[in-house]
C-alpha positions in Angstrom: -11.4 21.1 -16.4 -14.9 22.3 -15.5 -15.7 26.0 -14.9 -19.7 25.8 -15.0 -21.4 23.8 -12.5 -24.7 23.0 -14.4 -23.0 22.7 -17.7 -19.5 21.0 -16.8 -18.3 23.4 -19.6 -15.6 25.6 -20.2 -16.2 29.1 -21.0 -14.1 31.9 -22.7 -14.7 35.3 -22.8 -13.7 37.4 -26.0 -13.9 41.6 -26.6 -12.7 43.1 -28.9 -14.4 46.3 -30.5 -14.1 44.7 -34.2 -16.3 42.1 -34.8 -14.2 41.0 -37.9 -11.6 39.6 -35.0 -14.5 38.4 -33.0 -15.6 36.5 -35.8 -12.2 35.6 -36.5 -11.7 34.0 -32.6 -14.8 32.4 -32.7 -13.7 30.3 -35.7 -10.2 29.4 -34.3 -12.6 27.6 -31.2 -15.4 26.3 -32.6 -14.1 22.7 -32.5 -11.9 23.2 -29.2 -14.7 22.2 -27.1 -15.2 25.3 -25.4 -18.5 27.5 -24.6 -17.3 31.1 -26.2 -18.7 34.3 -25.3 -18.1 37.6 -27.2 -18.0 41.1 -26.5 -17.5 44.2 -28.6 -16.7 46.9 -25.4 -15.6 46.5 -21.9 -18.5 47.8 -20.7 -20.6 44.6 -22.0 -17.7 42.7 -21.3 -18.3 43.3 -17.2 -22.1 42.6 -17.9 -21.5 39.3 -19.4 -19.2 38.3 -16.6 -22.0 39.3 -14.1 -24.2 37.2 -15.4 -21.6 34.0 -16.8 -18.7 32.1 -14.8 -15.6 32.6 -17.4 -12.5 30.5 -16.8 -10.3 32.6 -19.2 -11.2 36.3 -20.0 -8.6 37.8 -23.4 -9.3 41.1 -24.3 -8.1 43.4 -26.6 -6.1 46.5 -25.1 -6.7 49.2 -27.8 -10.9 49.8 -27.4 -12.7 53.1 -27.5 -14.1 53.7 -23.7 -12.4 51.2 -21.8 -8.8 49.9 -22.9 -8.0 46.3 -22.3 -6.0 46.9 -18.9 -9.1 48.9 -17.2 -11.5 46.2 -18.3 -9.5 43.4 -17.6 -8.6 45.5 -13.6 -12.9 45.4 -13.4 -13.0 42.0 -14.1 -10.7 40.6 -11.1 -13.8 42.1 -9.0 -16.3 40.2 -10.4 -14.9 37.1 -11.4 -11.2 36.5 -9.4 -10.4 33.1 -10.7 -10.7 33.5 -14.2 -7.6 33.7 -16.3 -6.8 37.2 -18.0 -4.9 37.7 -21.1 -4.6 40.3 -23.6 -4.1 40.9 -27.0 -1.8 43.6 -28.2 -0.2 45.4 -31.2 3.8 45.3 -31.3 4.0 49.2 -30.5 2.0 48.4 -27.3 4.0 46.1 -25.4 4.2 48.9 -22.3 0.1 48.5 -22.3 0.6 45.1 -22.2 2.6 45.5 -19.1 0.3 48.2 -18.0 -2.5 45.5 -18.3 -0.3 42.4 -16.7 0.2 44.9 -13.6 -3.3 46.3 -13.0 -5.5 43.6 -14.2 -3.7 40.4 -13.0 -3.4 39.0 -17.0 -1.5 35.8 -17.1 -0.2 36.7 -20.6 -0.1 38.6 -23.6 -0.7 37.9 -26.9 0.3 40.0 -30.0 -1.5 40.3 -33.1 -1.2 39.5 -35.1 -1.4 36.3 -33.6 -0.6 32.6 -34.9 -3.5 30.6 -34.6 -1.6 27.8 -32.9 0.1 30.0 -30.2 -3.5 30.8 -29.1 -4.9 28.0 -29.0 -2.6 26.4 -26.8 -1.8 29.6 -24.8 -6.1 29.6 -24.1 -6.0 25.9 -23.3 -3.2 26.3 -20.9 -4.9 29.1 -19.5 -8.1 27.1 -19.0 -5.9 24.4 -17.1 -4.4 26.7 -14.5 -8.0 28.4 -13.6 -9.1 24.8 -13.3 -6.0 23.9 -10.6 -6.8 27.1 -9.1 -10.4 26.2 -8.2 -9.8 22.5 -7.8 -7.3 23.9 -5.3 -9.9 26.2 -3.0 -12.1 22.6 -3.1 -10.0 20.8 -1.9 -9.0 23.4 0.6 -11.9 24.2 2.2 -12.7 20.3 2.3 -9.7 19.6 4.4 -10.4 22.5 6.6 -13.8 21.1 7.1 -12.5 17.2 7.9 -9.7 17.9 10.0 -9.1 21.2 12.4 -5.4 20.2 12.5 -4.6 21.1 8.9 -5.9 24.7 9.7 -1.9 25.3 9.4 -1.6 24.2 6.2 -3.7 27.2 4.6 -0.6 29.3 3.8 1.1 26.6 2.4 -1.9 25.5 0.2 -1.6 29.1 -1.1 2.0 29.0 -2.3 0.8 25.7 -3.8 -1.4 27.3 -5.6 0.4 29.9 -7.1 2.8 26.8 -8.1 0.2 24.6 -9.6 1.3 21.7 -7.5 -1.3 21.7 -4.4 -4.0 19.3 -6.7 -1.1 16.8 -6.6 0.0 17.2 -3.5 -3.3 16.2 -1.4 -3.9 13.7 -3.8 -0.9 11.7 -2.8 -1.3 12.0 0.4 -5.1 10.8 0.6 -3.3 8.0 -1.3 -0.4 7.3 1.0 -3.3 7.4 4.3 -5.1 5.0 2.2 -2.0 2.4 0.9 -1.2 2.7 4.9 -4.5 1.3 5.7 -5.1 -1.2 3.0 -1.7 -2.4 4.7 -2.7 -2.7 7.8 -6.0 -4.4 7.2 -3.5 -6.9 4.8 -1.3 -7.4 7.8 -4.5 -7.9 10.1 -5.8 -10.2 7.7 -3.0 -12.8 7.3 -2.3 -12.7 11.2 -5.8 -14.4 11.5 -4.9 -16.8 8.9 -1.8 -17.5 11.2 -3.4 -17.7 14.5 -6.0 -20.7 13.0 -3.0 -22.3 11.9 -0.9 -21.8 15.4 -4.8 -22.6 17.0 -4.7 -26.4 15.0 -0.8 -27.1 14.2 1.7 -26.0 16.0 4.0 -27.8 14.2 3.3 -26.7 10.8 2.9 -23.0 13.0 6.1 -23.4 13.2 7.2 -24.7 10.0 5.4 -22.0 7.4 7.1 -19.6 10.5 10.4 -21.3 9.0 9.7 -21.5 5.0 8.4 -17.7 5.1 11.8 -16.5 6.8 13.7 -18.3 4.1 11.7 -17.2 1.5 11.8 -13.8 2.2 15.5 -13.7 2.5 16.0 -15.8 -1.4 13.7 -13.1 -2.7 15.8 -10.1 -1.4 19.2 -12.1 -1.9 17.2 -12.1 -5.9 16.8 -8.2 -5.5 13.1 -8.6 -5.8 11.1 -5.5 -5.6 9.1 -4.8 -1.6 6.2 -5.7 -3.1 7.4 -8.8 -4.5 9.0 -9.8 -1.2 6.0 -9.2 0.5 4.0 -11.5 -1.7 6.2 -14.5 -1.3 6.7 -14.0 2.3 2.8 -14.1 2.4 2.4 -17.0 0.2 5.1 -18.9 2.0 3.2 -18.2 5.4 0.3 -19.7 3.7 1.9 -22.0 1.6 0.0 -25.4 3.6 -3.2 -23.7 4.3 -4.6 -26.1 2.3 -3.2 -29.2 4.2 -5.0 -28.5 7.6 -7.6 -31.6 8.2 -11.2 -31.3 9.6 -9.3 -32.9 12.4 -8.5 -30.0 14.7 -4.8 -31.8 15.7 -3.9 -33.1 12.4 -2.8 -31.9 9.1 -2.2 -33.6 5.7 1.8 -34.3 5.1 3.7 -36.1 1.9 4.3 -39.1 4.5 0.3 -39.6 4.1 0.5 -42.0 1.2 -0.2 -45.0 2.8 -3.0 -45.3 0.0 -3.3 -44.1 -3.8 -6.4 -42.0 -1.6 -4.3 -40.2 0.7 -1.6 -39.4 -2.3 -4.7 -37.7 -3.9 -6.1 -35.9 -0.7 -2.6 -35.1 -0.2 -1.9 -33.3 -3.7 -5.8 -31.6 -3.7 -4.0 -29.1 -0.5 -2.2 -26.8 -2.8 -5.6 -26.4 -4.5 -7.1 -25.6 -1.6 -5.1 -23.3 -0.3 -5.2 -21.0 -3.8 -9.0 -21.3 -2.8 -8.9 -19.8 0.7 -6.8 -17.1 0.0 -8.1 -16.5 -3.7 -11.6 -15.2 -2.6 -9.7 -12.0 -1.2 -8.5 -9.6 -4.5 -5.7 -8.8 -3.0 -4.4 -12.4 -2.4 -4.7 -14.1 -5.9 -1.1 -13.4 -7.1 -0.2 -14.9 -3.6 -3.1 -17.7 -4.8 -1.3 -18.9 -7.2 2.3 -19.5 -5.9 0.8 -21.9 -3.3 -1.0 -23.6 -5.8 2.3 -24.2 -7.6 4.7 -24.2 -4.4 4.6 -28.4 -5.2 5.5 -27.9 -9.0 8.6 -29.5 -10.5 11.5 -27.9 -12.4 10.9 -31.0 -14.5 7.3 -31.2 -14.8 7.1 -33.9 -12.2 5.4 -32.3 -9.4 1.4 -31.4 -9.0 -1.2 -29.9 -9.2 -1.0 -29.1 -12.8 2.3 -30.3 -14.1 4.0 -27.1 -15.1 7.5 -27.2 -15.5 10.8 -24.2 -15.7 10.0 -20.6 -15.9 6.4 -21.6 -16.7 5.9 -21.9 -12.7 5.8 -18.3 -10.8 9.2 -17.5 -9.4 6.9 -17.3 -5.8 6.5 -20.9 -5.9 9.7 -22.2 -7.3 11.1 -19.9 -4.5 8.9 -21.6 -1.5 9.5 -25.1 -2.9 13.1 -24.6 -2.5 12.5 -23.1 1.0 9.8 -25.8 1.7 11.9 -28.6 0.7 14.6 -27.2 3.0 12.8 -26.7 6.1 11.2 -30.6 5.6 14.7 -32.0 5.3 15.8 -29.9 8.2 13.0 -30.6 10.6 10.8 -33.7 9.6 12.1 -36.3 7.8 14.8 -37.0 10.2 14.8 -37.9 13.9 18.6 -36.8 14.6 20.2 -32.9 14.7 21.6 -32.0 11.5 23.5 -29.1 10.1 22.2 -26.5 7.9 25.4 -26.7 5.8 24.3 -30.7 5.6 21.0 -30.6 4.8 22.2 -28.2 1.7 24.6 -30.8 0.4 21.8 -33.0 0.5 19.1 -31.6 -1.5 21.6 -30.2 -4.0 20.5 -32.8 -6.3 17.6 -31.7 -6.3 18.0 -28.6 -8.1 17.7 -29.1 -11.8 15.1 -31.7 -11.3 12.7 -30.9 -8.6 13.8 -27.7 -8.0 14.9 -24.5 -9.8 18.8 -24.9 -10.3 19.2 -21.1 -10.3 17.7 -20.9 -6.5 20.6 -22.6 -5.2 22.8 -20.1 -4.5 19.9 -17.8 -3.1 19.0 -20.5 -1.3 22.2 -21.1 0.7 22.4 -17.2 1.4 19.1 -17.4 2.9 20.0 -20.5 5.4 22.8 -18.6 6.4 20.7 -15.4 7.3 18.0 -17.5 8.9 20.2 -19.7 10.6 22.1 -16.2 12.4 18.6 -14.8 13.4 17.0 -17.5 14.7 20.6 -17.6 16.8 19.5 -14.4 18.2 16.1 -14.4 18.4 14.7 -15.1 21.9 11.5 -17.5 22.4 8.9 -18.3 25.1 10.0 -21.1 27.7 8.5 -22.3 30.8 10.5 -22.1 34.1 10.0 -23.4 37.3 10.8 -20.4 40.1 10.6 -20.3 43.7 8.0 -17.9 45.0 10.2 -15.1 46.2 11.3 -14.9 42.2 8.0 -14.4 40.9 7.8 -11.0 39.1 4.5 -8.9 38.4 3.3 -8.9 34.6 4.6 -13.3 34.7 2.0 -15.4 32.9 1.6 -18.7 34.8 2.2 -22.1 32.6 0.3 -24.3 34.7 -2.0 -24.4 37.3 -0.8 -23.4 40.9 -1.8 -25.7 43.8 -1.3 -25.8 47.9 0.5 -28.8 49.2 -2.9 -29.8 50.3 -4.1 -29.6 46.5 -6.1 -26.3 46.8 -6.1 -24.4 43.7 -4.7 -21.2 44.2 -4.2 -19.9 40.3 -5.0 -21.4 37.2 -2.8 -21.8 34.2 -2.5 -19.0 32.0 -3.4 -16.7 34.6 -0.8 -13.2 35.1 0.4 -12.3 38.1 -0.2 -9.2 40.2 1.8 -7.6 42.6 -1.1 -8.9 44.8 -1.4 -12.6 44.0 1.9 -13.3 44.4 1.9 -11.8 48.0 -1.1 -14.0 48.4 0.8 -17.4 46.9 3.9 -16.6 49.5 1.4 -16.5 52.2 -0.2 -19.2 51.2 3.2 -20.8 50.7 4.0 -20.3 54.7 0.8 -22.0 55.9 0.6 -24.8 53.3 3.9 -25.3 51.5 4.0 -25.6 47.6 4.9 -29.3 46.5 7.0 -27.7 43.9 7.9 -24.3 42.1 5.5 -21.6 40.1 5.8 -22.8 36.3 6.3 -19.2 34.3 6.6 -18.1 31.1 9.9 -16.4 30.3 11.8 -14.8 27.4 15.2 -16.8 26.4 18.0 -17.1 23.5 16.8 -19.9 21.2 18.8 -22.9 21.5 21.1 -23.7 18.8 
């Protein structure tokens, strides 16, 4: 709460015609913190307030001159924000009233008064005139920043009156912000992906694979979004470490040819925690690929934790890891989901977490229905008279007399492929346009 600008303090405002009760006021707040002005008419009162910002004004209503309810009307001219109360005898709850209705008071208070009453009834005063001019701040700020929020100005005075506006803007700066720092998150781990698609398609692929699995054991374990998100980030990072200076190659557990490569091999999980680590927002997701090669049993590396002692993250993308490698790379000939399960089921309670099978399983079968569905780029061959503007070409495109007529990559326009069927007429194609195309993942 701050009601002076040059002092940061709060400042109250008391008249009364008896100094006795001024005296009496100004001990009840001397150790509240506040900077307390006094007044013994309304007339000195208004001069104090011309000179001063007040936050909370209480007057007394029964004063020779001026009442309370006139004095308190007079001050709504000269300082608007500030909080009016007054204090009043039993017999004069209708001038109470009288003042509530012509001078705006917030409250009454009757005296005698109990000390604690006050005191909280003067504090809580203090806190609305501070939401009232935090609220015209923030206000006119917003007006100032954005044209579009002109509308909001009636709204912004209902939230006013309700005390609510302060909070109100405040989450939404918040919820602009959160979207960004999202975004930029999202941004961030795409370019992580496209070096890794850039130098390994293959392990593109795979951590494509152990993320999609992941993801699904940590919602079929009612993780929280934010939980999710982290291992489905770790998971797509998981073997960032394992990518060689070699722009082709990457490090895999078959490198253990020597007691050299088993070492290289186990420094990638390492590695990767140091990549990703450097970025604040990435060291919970640091730490479950360092331990993504951790045993249940204490068997596995870098640091030989074992059980619960491993982040749930990691013991959730070893399973999915040690899936997708069973699935994909350590065996030449097409196997079953359902049989690479049965397989590794051993595993759990040594290598792997034995409460992760289940979730596990559930996964596979979610994965294995998507990936059913999902459609994927392949290269056709077509005839020229198929070709179809916005086509991206796979290779490059060449008379029958060799003349290059579009290189690969290139997309086609309305206009070159009227150009390749004319070409086509003169000086026949050896064979089809290669294209890229959308298509149903084979099973």
């Amino acid at each position: 709460m701050k009601t002076d600008a040059a002092t940061d303090t709060i400042r109250l405002l008391f008249v009364d015609d008896e100094e006795n009760v001024l005296n009496a006021l100004n001990r009840l707040f001397i150790d509240e913190g506040f900077d307390i002005l006094t007044a013994t008419s309304g007339a000195e009162g208004l001069k104090l307030l011309e000179k001063y910002p007040v936050a909370v004004i209480v007057s007394d209503q029964k004063m020779p001159g001026m009442i309370g309810a006139e004095f308190l009307a007079k001050s709504r001219d000269i300082r608007p924000d500030a909080v009016r109360m007054i204090l009043t005898g039993y017999a004069d709850i209708n001038a109470a009233m009288d003042a509530i209705n012509r001078g705006g008071a917030y409250r009454y208070i009757t005296k005698p008064w109990n000390d604690q009453e006050l005191v909280f009834a003067v504090k809580e005063a203090a806190e609305r005139h501070h939401l009232v001019v935090e609220n015209k701040r923030l206000t006119e700020l917003t007006a100032q920043q954005n044209e579009e929020l002109k509308n909001w100005s009636t709204e912004l005075e209902m939230y006013v009156q309700r005390q609510t506006i302060d909070l109100t803007n405040r989450n939404k700066e918040l919820q602009q912000l959160n979207s960004k720092l999202r975004k930029n998150f999202r941004d961030m781990i795409g370019a992580f992906l496209t070096i890794i698609e850039l130098r390994d398609r293959l392990l593109f692929r795979h951590v494509k694979d152990v993320a999609a699995i992941s993801s699904a054991m940590a919602r079929e374990l009612h993780m929280d979004d934010d939980a999710v998100e982290m291992v489905e980030t770790a998971a797509l990072l998981h073997d960032l470490g394992a990518l060689q200076d070699d722009a082709t190659a990457r490090l895999t557990n078959k490198d253990h040819s020597t007691p050299e490569a088993v070492r290289e091999y186990q420094l990638h999980p390492i590695r990767g925690q140091a990549i990703v680590t450097a970025l604040e927002d990435l060291k919970e997701v640091g730490l479950a690929i360092r331990h993504h090669h951790e045993h249940y049993n204490g068997g596995g590396f870098p640091d030989k934790l074992s059980g619960t002692a491993i982040p749930l993250g990691a013991r959730i993308i070893a399973a999915a890891d040690t899936y997708d490698w069973m699935m994909h790379e350590v065996r030449a000939d097409a196997v079953s989901p359902e049989r690479v399960l049965e397989e590794i089921k051993g595993m759990f309670g040594t290598q792997l977490d034995p409460a992760l099978f289940e979730p596990l399983s559930a996964a596979v079968r979610v994965s294995s229905a998507q990936r059913e569905s999902e459609e994927v780029d392949v290269e056709v061959e077509l005839p020229c008279e198929k070709l179809q503007p916005g086509m991206f070409v796979t290779r490059d495109i060449r008379s029958g007399t060799g003349l290059l007529l579009l290189s690969k990559g290139a997309a086609l326009t309305t206009k070159a492929i009227d150009a390749l069927k004319r070409y086509h007429v003169v000086d026949p194609l050896k064979e089809g346009v290669f294209v890229k195309m959308k298509a149903k993942r084979q099973k």
